[in-house]
N, C-alpha and C positions, 0 to 999 in steps of 0.2 A: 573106638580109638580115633582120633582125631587126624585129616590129612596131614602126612610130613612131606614139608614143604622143603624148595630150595631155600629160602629165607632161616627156617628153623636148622636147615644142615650147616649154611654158614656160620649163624651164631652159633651154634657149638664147636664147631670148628675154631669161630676167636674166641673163645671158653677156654678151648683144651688143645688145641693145637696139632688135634690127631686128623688124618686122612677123609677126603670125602666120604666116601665107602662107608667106611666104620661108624663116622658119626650116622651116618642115616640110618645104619644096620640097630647101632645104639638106639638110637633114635625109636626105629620101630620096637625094640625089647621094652624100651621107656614107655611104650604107648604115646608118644610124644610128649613127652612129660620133658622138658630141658632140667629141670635141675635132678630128677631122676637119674637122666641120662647120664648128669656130669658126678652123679653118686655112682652108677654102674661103673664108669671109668678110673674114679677112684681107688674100687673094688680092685680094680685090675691092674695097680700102681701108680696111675696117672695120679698125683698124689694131691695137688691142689688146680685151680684153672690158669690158666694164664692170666688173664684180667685182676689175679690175686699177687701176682707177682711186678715187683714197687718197679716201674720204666723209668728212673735216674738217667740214663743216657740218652744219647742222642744227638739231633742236629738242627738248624735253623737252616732254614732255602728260603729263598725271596724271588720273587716276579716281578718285573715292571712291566706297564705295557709299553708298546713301539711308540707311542707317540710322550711318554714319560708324565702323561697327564693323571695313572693309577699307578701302584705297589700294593702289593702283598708281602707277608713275611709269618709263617708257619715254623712253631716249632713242633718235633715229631720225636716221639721218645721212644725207647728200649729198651730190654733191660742189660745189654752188654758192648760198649766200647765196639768192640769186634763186629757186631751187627751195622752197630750205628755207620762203620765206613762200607758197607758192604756195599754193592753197585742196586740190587732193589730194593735196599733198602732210601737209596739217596732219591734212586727213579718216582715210586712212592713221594718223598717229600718236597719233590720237583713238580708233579701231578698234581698236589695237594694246593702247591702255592698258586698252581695256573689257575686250577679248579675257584680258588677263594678271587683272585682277581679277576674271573670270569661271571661269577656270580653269587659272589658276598657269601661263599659255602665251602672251606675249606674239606668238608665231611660229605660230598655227595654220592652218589650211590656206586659212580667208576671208583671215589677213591676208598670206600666201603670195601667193596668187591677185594681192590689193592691190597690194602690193612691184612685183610682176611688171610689170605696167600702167601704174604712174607710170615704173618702169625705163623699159617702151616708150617714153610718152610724152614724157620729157624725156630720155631719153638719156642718164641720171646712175646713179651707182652708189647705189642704195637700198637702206640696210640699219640692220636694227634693232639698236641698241648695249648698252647697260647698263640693266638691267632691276630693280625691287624692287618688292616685296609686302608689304605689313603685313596682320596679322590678329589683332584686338583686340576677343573678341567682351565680355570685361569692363568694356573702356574707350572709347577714342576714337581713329581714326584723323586727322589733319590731313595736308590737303596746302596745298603753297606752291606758284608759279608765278612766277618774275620777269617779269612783263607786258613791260616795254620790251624785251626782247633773247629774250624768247622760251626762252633756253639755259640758263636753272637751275631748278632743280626741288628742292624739298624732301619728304619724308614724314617722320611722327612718330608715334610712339603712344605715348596718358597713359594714366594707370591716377591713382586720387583722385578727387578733385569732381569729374570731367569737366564738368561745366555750364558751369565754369570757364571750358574751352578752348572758346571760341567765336570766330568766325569773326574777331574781331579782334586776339583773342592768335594763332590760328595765323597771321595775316597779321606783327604785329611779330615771331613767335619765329621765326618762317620765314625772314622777310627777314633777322633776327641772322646767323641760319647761312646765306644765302645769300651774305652780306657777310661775314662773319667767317672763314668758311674756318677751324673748330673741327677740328685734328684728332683727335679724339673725344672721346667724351660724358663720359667719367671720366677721372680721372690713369690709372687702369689701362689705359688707352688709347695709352700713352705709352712706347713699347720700354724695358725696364728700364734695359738698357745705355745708354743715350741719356740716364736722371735720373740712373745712377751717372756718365756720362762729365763732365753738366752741373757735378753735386755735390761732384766732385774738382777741377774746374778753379775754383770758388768757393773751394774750401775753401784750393786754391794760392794762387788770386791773394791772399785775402786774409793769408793767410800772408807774403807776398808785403812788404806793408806793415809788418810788422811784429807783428800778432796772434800770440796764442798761440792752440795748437791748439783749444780749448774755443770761445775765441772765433771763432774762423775757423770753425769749423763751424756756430756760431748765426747767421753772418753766410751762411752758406755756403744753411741751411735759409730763410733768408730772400731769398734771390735766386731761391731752388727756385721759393718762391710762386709770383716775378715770372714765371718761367719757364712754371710750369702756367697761370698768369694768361692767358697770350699763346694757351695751344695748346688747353687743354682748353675745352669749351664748359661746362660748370657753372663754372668756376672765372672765366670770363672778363666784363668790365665789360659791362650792356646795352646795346645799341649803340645805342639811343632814351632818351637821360634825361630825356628830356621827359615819357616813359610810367614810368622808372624807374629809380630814379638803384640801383646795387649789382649784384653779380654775377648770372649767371642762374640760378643753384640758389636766391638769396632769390627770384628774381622768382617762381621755379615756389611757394616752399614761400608764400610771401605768399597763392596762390592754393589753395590746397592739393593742389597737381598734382606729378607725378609724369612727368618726359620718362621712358618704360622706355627706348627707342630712335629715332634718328634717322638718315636717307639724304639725302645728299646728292648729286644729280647735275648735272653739267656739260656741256658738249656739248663733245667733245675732251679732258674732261680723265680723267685713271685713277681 
């Protein structure tokens, strides 16, 4: 029979969610065989593993560091609402984001250890989702948070006046794109096939009417706009005209900023 190690008692432990103790006791009846082990448990009503159960919830936590030249932003899933607000469960996905902005590892062996423990203790499938790092040591890192729900998260990094980007532009540019759902930063962003597919059925329809082709296509390049308007985040209307009435490449150039890049994360979505 092969040594049962601390390493083999944890991972059954985030398998099945049961007790130090038992998994090692398990453990030795399995001859350290793990998936044995999580068949003996079975046996014994533990009915599937945890790791089998789908982690739809949860929450997004961010880091910046003090000098706002890196950000982090970790999402960290579960499998119930209720977990997800629990206080170790948030500790966990607070450790996770220091952990990533500390060394490009949201998953290192403290936040291992972590995972492992709230598994025990709630019973739930704890697991770390979709991860991003900025590192802007010329410019500025911003993170967002959507406070009320917890589940979205922004990162940004400017390059320009950064002095600029202070803690209440990254709050309105943040909430833009946590609201807007920009499928990205530039028209380049934008599958080509998808502004040719746009541009041809523009240029149809208005042929359609009756246009000649000249004009059908100026009529065609002006629906494009509307089109980029909708998806791109420079091209699209601010979503606060209170703060600023015009798209958000004036709002950055007004300041003299520069978005280089932007993450958006979600909790459940791709």
């Amino acid at each position: 029979m092969s040594a049962i190690t601390a390493a083999m008692v944890n991972e059954l432990r985030a398998k099945t969610g049961q007790a130090m103790m038992t998994c090692k006791q398990v453990l030795v009846e399995a001859e350290g065989d793990i998936q044995k082990a999580i068949d003996i448990f079975r046996k014994r009503g533990v009915k599937a593993s945890l790791a089998e159960r789908t982690a739809t919830e949860g929450r997004v936590v961010g880091a910046v560091s003090p000098d706002g030249k890196a950000g982090a932003l970790v999402e960290i899933n579960c499998n119930t609402d209720f977990t997800a607000k629990s206080e170790p469960f948030l500790a966990l996905g607070a450790k996770a984001a220091q952990a990533l902005l500390a060394s490009g590892s949201a998953e290192d062996a403290a936040v291992k250890a972590s995972a492992t423990e709230v598994a025990q203790q709630t019973g739930e499938n704890i697991v770390i989702g979709k991860t991003a790092r900025f590192e802007n040591p010329s410019g500025k890192v911003g993170l967002y948070l959507y406070g009320i729900t917890g589940k979205i998260g922004v990162l940004m990094s400017f390059s320009g006046n950064v002095a600029k980007a202070d803690d209440e532009l990254i709050k309105q540019l943040g909430g833009h794109i946590a609201f807007a759902r920009p499928a990205g930063l530039t028209r380049d962003a934008v599958p080509a096939e998808l502004v040719a597919k746009e541009r041809e059925l523009a240029v149809e329809a208005a042929k359609a009417t009756g246009k000649p082709q000249q004009i059908a296509e100026k009529i065609a390049e002006g629906k494009l706009n509307s089109f980029f308007a909708e998806r791109v985040l420079l091209d699209q209307e601010f979503f606060n005209a209170q703060v600023f009435k015009g798209n958000v490449s004036n709002f950055l150039k007004e300041r003299g900023l520069t978005l280089d890049k932007y993450v958006r994360i979600e909790v459940g979505q791709a």
